[in-house]
C-alpha positions as a Markdown table, in Angstrom:
| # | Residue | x | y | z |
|---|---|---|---|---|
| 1 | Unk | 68.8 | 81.9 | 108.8 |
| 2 | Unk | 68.3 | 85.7 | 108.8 |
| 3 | Unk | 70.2 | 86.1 | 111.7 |
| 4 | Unk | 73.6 | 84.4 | 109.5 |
| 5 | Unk | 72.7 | 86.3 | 106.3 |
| 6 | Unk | 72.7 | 89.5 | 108.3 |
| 7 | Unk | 76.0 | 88.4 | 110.0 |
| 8 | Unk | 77.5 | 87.9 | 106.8 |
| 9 | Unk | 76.2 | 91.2 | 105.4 |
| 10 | Unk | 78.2 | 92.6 | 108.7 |
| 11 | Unk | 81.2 | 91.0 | 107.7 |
| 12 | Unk | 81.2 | 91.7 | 103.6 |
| 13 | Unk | 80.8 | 95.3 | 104.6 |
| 14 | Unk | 84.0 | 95.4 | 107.0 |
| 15 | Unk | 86.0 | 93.4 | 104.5 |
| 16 | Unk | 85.2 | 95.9 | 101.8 |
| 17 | Unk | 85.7 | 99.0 | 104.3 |
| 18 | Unk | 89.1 | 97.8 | 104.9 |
| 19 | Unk | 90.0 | 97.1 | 101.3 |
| 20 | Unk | 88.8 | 100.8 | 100.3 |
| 21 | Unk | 91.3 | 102.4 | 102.9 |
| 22 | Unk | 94.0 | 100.2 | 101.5 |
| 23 | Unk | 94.1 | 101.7 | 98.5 |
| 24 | Unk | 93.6 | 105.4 | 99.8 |
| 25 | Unk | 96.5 | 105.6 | 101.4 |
| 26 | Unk | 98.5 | 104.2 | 98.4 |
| 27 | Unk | 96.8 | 106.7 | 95.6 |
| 28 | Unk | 98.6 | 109.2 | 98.7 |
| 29 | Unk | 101.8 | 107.5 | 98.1 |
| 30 | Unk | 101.8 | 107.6 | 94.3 |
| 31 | Unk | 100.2 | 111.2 | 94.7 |
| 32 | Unk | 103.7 | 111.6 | 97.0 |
| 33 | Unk | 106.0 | 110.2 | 94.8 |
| 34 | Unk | 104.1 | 111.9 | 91.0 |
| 35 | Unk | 105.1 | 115.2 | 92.7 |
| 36 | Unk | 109.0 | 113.9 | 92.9 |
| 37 | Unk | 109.5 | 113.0 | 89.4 |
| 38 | Unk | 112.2 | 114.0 | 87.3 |
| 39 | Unk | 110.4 | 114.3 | 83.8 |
| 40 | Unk | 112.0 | 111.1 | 82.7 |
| 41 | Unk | 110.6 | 108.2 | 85.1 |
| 42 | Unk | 112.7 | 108.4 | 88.1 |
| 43 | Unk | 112.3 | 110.3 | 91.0 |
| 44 | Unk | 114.4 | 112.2 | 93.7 |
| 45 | Unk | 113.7 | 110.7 | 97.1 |
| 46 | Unk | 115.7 | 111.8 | 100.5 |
| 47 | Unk | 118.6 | 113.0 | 98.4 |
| 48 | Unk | 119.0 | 110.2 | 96.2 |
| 49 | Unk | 118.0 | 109.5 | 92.3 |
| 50 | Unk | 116.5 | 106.1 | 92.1 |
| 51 | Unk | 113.9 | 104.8 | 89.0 |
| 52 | Unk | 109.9 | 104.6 | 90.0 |
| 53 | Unk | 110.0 | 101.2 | 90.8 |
| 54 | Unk | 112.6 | 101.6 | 93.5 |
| 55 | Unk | 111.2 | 104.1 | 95.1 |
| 56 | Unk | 107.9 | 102.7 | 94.9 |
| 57 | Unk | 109.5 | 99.3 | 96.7 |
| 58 | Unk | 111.1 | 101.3 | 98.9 |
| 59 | Unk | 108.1 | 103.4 | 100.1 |
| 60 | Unk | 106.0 | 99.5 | 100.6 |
| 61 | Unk | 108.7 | 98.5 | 103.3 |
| 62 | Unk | 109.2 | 102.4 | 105.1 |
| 63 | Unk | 112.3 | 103.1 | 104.1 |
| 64 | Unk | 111.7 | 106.8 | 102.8 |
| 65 | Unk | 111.1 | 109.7 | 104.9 |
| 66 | Unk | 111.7 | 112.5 | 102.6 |
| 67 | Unk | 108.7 | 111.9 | 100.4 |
| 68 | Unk | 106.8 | 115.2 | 100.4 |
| 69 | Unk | 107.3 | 118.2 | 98.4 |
């Protein structure tokens, strides 16, 4: 019985590191994509104007490569 509670203790702690990461690298992203604003809710990404949310979809599937500034 200890031997499964520790196990699962094991596991809840792996889940949890890998959930944490997650959302470091997307605070990076939006971090990324605060410094390209335009002062009015869209951004200018890889030298096109597109609104937040497309740029924010379009970082999710990789399709930006000129996201720092």
């Amino acid at each position: 019985m200890e031997i499964f509670v520790c196990v699962l203790v094991v596991i809840a702690y792996f889940a949890l590191s890998l959930f944490s990461s997650d959302s470091n690298a997307s605070s990076d992203d939006k971090r990324q994509l605060d410094g390209l604003g335009d002062g009015n809710g869209g951004v200018f990404v890889d030298g096109e104007h597109m609104t937040r949310q497309e740029a924010e979809d379009a970082q999710s599937r990789g399709e930006l490569y000129d996201t720092y500034y």
